[in-house]
Residue, then its C-alpha position, 0 to 999 in steps of 0.5 A: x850949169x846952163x842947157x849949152x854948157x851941158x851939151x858941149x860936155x855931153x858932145x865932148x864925152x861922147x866921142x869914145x877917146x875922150x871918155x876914155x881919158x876922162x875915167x882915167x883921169x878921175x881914177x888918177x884924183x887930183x895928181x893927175x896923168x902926164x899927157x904921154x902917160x894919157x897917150x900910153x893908156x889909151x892907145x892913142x898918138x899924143x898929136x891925137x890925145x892933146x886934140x882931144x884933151x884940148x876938147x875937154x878942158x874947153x869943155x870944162x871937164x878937165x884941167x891942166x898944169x905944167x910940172x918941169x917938162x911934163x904937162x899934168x892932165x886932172x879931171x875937173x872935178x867941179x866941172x863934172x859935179x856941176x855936170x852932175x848937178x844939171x842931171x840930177x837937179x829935178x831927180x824923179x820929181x822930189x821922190x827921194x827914193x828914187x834918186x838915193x840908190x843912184x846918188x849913193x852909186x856914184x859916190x866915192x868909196x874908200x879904196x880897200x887896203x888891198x887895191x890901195x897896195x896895188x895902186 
């Protein structure tokens, strides 16, 4: 990812809406939410939400796909793994230890048997 690119997805995450939908769609995975659905969750018109989902897929953090009448919205995951990337690629100048606490923080965890049941 280029110094541009980068910016453009820290400018589209920056606006308080737009990170919001972003988490929800990274805890939805690969399913995806319907764009009312996004609307619903945070509390926003859905003129107001499809401005700023259009926001973030130009900006290449999420994707979007038609299903019957339904508009599915996923986050990007290679999008945000390239975001990622950019952040982390010189970490802490070599010094592994630094960065293994922070990468090790972000990866995914299993959900529990429990929180799973509650999905």
């Amino acid at each position: 990812m280029k110094q541009s690119q980068a910016r453009e997805c820290f400018a589209a995450l920056s606006q308080e809406t737009r990170l919001s939908i972003v988490r929800l769609l990274v805890k939805a995975g690969e399913a995806g939410v319907a764009a009312g659905a996004i609307a619903d969750d945070v509390e926003a018109s859905p003129s107001n939400v499809s401005f700023h989902l259009k926001e973030l897929e130009r900006a290449g953090l999420v994707t979007q796909r038609r299903e019957a009448r339904s508009i599915i919205y996923a986050a990007d995951f290679s999008g945000l793994q390239s975001l990622i990337e950019f952040l982390m690629k010189d970490c802490c100048g070599g010094r592994s230890e630094i960065c293994a606490p922070i990468l090790a923080a972000a990866a995914c965890k299993p959900a529990s048997k429990r929180s799973r049941a509650h999905a």
